[in-house]
N, C-alpha and C positions, 0 to 999 in steps of 0.2 A: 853107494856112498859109504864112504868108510868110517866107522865111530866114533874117530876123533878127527877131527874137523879144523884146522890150521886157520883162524881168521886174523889176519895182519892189520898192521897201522893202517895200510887203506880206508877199511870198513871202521875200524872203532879211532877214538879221540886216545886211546889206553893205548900202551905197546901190546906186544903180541900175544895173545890169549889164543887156551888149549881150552875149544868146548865140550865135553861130552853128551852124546843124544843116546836115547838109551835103546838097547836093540832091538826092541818090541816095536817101537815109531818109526825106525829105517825100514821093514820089509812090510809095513800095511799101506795098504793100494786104497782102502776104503773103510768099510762101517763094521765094527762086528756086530754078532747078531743081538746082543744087545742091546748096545746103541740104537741100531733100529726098532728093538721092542720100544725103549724108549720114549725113542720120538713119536714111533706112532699115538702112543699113549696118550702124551701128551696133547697129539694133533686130534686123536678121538676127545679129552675133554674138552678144550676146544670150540671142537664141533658142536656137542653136546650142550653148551650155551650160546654159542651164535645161533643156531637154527631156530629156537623160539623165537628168540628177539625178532628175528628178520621176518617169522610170520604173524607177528604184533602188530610190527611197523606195516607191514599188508594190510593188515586187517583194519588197523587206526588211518591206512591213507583212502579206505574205502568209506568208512565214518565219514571223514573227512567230504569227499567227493559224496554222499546221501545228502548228507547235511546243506551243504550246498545246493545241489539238486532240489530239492526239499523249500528250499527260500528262494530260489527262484520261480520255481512254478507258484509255490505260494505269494508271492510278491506278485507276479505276473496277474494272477487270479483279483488278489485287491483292487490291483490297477485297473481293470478290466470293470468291476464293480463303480469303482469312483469314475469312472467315465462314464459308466450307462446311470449314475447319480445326477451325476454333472449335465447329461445331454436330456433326463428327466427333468430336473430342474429349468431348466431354459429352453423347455419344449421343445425340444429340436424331433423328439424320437416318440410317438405314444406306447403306453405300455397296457399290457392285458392286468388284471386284478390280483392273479396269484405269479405275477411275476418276478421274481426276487433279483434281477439284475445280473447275476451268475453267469459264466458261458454255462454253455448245454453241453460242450462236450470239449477236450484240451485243445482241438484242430480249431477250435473259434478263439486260443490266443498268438497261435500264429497266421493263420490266415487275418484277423483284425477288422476292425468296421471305422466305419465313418463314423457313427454314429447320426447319422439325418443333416448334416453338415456341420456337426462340432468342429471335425478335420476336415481340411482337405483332400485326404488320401486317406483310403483303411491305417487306421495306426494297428501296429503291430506291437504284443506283447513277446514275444519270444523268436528264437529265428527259428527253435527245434525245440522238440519234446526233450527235456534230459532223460537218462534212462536212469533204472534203480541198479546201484552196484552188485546188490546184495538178489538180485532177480534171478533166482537159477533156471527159474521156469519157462521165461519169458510171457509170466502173467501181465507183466503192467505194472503201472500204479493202480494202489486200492483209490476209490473215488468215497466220498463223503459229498450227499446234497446237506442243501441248508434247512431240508424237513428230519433230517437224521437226525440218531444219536449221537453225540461228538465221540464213544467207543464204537459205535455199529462197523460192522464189517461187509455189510452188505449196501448195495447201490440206490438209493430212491429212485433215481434215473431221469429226476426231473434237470437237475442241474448239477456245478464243478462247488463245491463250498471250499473242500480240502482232498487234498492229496495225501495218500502214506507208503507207507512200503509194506509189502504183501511177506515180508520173507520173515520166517517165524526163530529165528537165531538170535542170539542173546548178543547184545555189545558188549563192549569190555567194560562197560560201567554197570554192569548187572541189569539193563532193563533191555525190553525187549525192538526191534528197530520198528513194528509196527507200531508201537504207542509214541514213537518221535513225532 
């Protein structure tokens, strides 16, 4: 292309104009190396603040999902409670002297009971065990009986009181996910 550049009535509202381009912009094909430092630069700072955030928002949509997890089983475990209350109260079911109404173990809130004909069918507490997010081990849930200490890490084994999460990592709100 030649450096000056004829562009007529056609193209403008104006009569005829002489443009000139200047001779560095006519024979580049592409980037100099520059421009490419440049950009990269730029593309690293960039990076260098989305990458957190995006392992934040990981880390907060697993929060998210424990938490959840966490009040279902626990919700589940109540429910389970006020039914063997419920089915004690209106005799439907006798109970032994040290027995606190509790399942024995998480497979008694999906599997479910009748309760001695409170229902007519096992009612069921949950359809699945949720898992813990934060489990790398594949320990479980820590289990708490109702003869425990409400911090004990250890199992009485007699029954389910509460559920926690075994994984020793701090949230993003400075405390630890096993005291959730």
């Amino acid at each position: 292309m030649h450096p000056l550049r004829r562009l007529n009535s056609e193209h403008l509202d104006t009569p005829d104009v002489t443009v000139r381009f200047p001779a560095w912009k006519l024979n580049s094909a592409g980037l100099s190396l520059i421009e490419l430092v440049i950009a990269m630069a730029i593309m690293a700072i960039l990076a260098s603040v989305v990458i957190p955030m995006a392992e934040v928002t990981v880390t907060r949509s697993k929060e998210l999902e424990l938490r959840r997890n966490l009040r279902l089983i626990r919700t589940a475990i109540d429910e389970y409670k006020a039914d063997y209350d419920k089915a004690k109260e209106e005799k439907k079911i006798i109970t032994a002297v040290n027995e606190t109404g509790y399942p024995k173990e998480l497979e008694d809130l999906i599997e479910g009971d009748e309760w001695g004909g409170l229902y007519d069918f096992p009612r069921k507490y949950l359809r699945r065990i949720p898992t813990d997010p934060f489990d790398l081990y594949d320990d479980g849930w820590g289990l708490r009986s109702y003869a425990d200490d409400p911090d004990t890490t250890v199992w009485g084994g007699n029954d389910i009181y509460d559920v926690y999460s075994q994984s020793d990592e701090i949230a993003l709100d400075g405390t630890y996910y096993r005291d959730w």
